[in-house]
N, C-alpha and C positions, 0 to 999 in steps of 0.2 A: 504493500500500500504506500502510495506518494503520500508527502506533506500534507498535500491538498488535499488527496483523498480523504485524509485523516483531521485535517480540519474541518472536511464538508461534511462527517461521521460527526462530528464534535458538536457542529450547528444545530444535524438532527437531530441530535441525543438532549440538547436544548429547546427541543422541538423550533428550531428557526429555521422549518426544511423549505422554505420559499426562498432565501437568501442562498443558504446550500446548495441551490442546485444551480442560482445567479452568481455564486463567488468566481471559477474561471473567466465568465465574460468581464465581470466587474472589476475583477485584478487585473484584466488584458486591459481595462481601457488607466485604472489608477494610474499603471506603470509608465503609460504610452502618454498622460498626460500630466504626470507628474503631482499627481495630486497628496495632497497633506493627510497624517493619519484621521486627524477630524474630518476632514470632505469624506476621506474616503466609508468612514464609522456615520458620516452625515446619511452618506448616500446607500448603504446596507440597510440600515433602520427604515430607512424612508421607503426602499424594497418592500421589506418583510412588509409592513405595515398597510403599504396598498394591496398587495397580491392578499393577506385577510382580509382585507373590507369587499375585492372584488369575489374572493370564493365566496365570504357571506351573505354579498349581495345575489352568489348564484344559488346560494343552499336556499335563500329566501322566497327566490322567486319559485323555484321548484318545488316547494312547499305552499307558495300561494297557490297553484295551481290555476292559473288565468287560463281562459279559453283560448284566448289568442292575444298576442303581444301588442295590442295595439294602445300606443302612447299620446300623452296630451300633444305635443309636437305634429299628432296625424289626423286630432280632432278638428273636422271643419268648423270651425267657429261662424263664418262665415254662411254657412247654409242653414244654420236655425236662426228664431228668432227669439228663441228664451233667454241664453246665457249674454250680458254683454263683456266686452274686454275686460273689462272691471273686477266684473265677479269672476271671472274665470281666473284671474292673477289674483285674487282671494282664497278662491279655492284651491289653488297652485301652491300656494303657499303654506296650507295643511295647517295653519295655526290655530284650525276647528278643530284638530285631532286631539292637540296637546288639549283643548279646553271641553274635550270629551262630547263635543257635538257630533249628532246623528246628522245624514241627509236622508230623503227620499224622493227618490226619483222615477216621477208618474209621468206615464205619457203611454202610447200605445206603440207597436213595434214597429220597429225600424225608426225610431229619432235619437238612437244613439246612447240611450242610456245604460247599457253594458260599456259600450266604449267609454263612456266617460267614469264609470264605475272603475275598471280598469285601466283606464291612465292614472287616475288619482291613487288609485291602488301601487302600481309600478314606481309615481312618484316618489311614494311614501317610501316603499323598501328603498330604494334610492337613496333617504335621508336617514337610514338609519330604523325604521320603522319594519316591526313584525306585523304580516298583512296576512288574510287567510280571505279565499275566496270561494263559492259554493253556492250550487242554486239550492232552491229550497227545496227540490225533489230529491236531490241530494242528501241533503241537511236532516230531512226526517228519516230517510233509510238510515244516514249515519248515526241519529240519535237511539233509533231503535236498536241498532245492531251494537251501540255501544257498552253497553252489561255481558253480552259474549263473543265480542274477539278483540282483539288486538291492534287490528289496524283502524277501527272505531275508536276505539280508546286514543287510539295517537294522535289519531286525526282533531278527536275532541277537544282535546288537550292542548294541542298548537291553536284551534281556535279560542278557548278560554283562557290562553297566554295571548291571544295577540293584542297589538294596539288598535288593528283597524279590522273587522270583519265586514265582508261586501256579502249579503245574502242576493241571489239576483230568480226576478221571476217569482215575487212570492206568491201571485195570486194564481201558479200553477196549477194549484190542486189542494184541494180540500182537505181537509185533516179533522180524524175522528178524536176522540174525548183524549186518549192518553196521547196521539202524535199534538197535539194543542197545548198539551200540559210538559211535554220534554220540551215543545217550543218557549212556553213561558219558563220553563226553568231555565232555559241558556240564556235568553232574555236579559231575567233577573241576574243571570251569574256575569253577565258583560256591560251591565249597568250602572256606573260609575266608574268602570273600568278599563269602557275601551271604547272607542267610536265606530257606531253601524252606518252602512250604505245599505238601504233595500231600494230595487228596484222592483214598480210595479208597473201592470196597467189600472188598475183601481186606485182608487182615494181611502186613506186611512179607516173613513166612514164607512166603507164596503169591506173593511175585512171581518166582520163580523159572520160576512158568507164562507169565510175562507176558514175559520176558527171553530165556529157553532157552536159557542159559546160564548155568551155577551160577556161574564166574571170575567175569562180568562180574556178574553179580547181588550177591555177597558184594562185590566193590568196591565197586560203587553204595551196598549197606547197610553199610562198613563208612564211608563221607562223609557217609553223609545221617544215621545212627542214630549218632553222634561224640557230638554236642549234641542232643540230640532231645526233643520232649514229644511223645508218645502221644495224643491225644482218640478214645475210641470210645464213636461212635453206638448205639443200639440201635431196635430196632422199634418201640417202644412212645413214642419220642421223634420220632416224622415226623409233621411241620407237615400235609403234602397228605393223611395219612390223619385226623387228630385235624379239619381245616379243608375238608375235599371239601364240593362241593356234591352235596347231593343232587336226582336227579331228577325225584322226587317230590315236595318239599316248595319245591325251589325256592330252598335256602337251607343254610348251614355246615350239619354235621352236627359235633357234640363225640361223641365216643369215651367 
């Protein structure tokens, strides 16, 4: 074993195996540029340090499990007529997260409210932020299944650790007495604790149909609608009808 080798052993055994496997290039360039043992100790650390924030920015994302990677950067702002410049550099800036404010996001399909669900999701892990993402057809399989196995249990658990959970699609589907009642339980368990995104087509008003039970339904809306901002979509604001391809011509169609 060389030197080096033996240094790069040394690093890992220090668990600094990001730097470790950067020391050859970074020694070929010290030497070559004559750099001071401080630059040189500047520029290792500074290594390590990014290569964890960017693996944990990738363990993060993989664990949100977003549908699709689509970022605020891709959101047309420009083809709706809800959000203005303003509010979207407000809500950019995630400083509803840290003060534990909910959004909900009403509108009907196709105006983007996944998309935007999911930028602000990606932003977050970005900053630092643990995000979990799930529709609610999801969400109640998972809740069920979580008393016997394992991968419920994990799942549960990264969402009742995170800071932001995006429920998307609640008014999917109906839920009987006990799926209603593990919804108000997670509810209540992420209720001063972490900030929600639900996406709907309904009004908070209607989930009463989605619940079938008015008790548990005014609980639910008396945690989530505490702190809450409002966003509603409208018809006239969806991306898949204003951007459809046409069959005929082969190409977008503008509205």
């Amino acid at each position: 074993m060389t030197s080096l080798e033996s240094l790069q052993q040394q690093l890992k055994t220090l668990r600094l195996s990001e730097v470790a496997d950067y020391l050859p290039t970074i020694i070929r360039q010290a030497e070559t540029e004559d750099w001071t043992y401080q630059v040189l100790l500047k520029k290792l650390t500074t290594y390590e340090l990014k290569r964890r924030n960017e693996k944990q920015i990738e363990r993060q994302m993989k664990w949100a499990a977003f549908p699709a990677h689509t970022t605020l950067d891709m959101y047309q702002l420009n083809e709706q007529q809800t959000l203005s410049n303003r509010q979207m550099n407000q809500l950019s800036e995630l400083n509803w997260v840290d003060q534990l404010f909910n959004l909900i996001l009403l509108g009907p399909a196709g105006v983007g409210k996944t998309h935007l669900a999911t930028g602000l999701g990606i932003q977050a892990i970005e900053r630092g932020y643990r995000v979990m993402f799930i529709t609610m057809e999801e969400l109640i399989r998972t809740l069920k299944a979580e008393e016997i196995t394992r991968k419920a249990q994990i799942k549960m658990k990264r969402i009742r650790n995170a800071n932001l959970v995006i429920i998307d699609d609640l008014m999917f589907m109906a839920m009987d007495q006990r799926e209603a009642n593990l919804f108000f339980h997670l509810i209540n368990d992420l209720h001063d604790n972490a900030s929600i995104i639900l996406t709907s087509n309904k009004g908070p008003g209607e989930w009463g149909e989605l619940l079938g039970d008015q008790g548990i339904t005014t609980a639910i809306l008396d945690r989530i609608l505490h702190r809450v901002e409002v966003i509603q979509f409208h018809d006239e604001d969806s991306y898949r009808m204003k951007n459809r391809t046409s069959i005929f011509k082969g190409e977008s169609v503008q509205n």
